[in-house]
N, C-alpha and C positions, 0 to 999 in steps of 0.2 A: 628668379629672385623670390625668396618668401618673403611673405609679409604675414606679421603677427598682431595683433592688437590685442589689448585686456585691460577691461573695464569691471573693477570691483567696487563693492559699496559695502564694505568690510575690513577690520583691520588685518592687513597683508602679513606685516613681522614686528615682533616688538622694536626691531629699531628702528624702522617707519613712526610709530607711534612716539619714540621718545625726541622726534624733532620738535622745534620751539614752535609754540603753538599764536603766534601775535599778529595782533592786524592794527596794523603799523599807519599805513598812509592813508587809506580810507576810514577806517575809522567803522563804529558800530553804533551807528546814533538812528536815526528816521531812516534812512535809505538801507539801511539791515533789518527790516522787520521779518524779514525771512533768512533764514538760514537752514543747511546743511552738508554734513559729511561728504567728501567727497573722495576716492583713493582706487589707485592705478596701480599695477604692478607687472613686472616680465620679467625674467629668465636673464643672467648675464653672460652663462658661457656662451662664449667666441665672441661677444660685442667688443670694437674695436674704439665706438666713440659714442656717445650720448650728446643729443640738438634739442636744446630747449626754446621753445616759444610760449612766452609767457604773458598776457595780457594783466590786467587790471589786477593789482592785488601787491601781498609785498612775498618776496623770493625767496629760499634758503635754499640753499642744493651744501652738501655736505658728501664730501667723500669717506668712506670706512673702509677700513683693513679687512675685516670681518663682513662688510655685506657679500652675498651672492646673488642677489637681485637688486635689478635697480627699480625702487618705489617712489612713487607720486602720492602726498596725501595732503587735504587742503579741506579750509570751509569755504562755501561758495555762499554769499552775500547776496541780497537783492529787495528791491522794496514790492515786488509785487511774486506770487507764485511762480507764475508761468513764467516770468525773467527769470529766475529761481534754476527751475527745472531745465532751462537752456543750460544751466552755467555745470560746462564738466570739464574731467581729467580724461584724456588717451593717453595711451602708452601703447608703440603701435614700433615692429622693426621692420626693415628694409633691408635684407643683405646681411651685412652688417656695422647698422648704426641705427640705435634706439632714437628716437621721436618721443618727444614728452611735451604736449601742448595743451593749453587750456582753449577752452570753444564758448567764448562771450557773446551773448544775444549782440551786445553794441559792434562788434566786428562781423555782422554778416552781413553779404552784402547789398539788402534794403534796407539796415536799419537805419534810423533818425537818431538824432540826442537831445535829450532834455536832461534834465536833472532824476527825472522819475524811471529812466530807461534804461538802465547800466545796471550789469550784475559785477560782482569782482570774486576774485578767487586767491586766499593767503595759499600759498604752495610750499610747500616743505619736499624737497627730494631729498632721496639717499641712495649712492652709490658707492660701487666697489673703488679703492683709490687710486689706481693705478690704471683711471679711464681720463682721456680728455672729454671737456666738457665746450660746445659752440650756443650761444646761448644769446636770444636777443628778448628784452624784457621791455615794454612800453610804459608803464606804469606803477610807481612804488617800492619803497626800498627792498634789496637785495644785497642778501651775503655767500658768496660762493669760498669755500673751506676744504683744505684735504683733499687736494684733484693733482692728475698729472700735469694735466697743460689746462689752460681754459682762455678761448676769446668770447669777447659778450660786448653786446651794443646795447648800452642801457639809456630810458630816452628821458624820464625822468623820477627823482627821488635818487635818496643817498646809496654808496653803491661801498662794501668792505670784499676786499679779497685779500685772504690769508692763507697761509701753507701749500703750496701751488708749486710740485719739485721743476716745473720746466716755464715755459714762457707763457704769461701774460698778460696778453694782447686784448688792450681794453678800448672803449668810443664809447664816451659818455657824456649825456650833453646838457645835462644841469642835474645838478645836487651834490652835495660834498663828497669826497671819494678819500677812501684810506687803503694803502694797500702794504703788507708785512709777509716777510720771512715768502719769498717767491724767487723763484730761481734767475728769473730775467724779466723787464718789463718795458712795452711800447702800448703810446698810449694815446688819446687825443681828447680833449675836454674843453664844453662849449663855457661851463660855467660853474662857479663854487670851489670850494677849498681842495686843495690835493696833500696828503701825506703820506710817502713812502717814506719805508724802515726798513732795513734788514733783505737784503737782495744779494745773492749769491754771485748776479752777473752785472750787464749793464742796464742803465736804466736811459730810454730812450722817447723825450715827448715830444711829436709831434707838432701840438699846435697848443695852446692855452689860453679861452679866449681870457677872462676873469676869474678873479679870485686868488686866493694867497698861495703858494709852494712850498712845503718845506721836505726837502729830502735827505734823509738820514745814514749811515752806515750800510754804506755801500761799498760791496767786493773788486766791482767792476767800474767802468766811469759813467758818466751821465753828460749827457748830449739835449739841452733843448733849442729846439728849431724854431719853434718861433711863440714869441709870450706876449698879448697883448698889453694884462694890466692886471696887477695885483704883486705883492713882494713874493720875492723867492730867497729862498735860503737854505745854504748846505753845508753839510758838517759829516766828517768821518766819512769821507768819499777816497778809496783806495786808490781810483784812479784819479782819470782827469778833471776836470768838469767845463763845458763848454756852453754858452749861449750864444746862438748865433745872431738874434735880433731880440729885441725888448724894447714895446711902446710905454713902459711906463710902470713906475713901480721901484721900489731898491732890489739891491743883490747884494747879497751878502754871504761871505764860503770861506770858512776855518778846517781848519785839519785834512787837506788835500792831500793827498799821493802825489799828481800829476800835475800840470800846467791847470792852471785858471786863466781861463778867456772869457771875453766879451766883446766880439764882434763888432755889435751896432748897438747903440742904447739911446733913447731920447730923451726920457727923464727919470729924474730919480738917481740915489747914492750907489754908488759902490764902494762898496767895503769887504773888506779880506783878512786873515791873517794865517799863520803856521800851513802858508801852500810850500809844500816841497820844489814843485818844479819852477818853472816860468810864469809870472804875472802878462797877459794881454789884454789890457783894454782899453777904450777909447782915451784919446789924448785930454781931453775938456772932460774927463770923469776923475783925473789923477790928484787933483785940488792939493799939489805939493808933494805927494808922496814919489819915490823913484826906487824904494828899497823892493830889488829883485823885477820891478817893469821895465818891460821890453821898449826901449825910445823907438 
């Protein structure tokens, strides 16, 4: 097996550089008194898949038609030097599949926390588009764009995933999540607002613990499995649309293809209208209505 790594402190390719340059969740206030450049780069023939580990900092990973390397470029943050100079970028292969991980003083493992002992690192990657991307981020918004497939466990801060040609398999556990124009999507969320748009396949959630749903223009049908609290609502869904349980909260789904179901629901309205197929939901949810529900 080779293994390669490359660490530069230099700009790699202009399209490295023309990534959005914003530090989003931590902010640039007393605990940035130190800053600097930070940037990775390797080779992309024969890589099959790119794994991101990404600590403290906010995300961008962007896929391009045009890249032949895949680059890592980022400022690294900190309130004292020497936290400073811990805070870097590798870019390191295995086989093949690239390793793109940031290295935070706070994540070794004797460090302590206080307020004064965290570096963070904003990361901007760029790769070729036609790579999947496995990616787990612990800290601070992230937007991953332009990929073949991508799963990602984000733990918190807002999280956008757009133009994604195959499946998007996401686990996100607080901050608002928006996701568009992706070929298929399963997904699990602890907390905060969800909005999907534009999905070529089906769309498929998990779990939800809080926060509102709204799902949009959908090719395929949508399936959620269990919602604990917040409204959901859908519109321009080709297929079906199903809820298997709901603790609380409305539902509301106009412009169906398929059957409209509701399994289980405790509280909260349900409301419908222009479903093609079959009405299913709970009997003490009907408040009068019978046009097209299933007795």
């Amino acid at each position: 097996m080779r293994s390669t790594t490359t660490l530069l402190t230099f700009a790699v390719t202009p399209l490295l550089w023309a990534l959005p340059q914003t530090a989003l969740a931590w902010g640039w206030g007393e605990h940035c008194k130190f800053e600097a450049e930070r940037a990775a780069a390797i080779e992309s023939k024969g890589v099959e898949k790119v794994v991101i580990r990404a600590g403290a900092g906010d995300l961008h990973v962007t896929g391009r038609a045009d890249a032949l390397r895949i680059a890592a470029r980022g400022k690294a943050c900190a309130p004292k030097q020497e936290l400073l100079d811990r805070a870097q970028i590798t870019v390191r292969r295995e086989g093949n599949v690239v390793y793109i991980e940031t290295d935070l003083p706070q994540n070794a493992p004797d460090a302590g926390w206080n307020d004064n002992e965290y570096a963070t690192i904003d990361l901007g990657i760029a790769l070729p588009k036609d790579l999947p991307v496995e990616a787990v981020d612990s800290s601070g918004d992230s937007v991953f764009e332009g990929l073949k497939a991508l799963q990602v466990n984000d733990s918190s801060g807002d999280l956008r995933v757009s133009d994604v040609a195959e499946l998007a398999e996401i686990g996100d556990s607080s901050g608002d999540l928006e996701v568009s124009d992706v070929g298929r999507v399963r997904l699990t969320d602890s907390s905060g607002d969800i909005a999907i748009d534009r999905v070529r396949g089906d769309v498929e959630i998990l779990v939800d613990s809080s926060g509102d749903m709204r799902v949009e223009s959908i090719d395929g049908a949508v399936v959620v499995q269990t919602d604990s609290s917040g409204g959901m609502y859908f519109e321009e869904i080709k297929g079906g649309v199903t809820v298997n349980s709901d603790s609380s909260g409305d539902i509301r789904a106009a412009s169906v293809g398929g059957d409209f179901t509701v399994n289980q629901d405790s509280s909260g309205v349900i409301d419908y209208e222009r479903i093609t197929g079959r009405v299913h939901i709970p009997a003490d949810k009907r408040r009068g209505r019978h046009d097209d529900v299933e007795e």
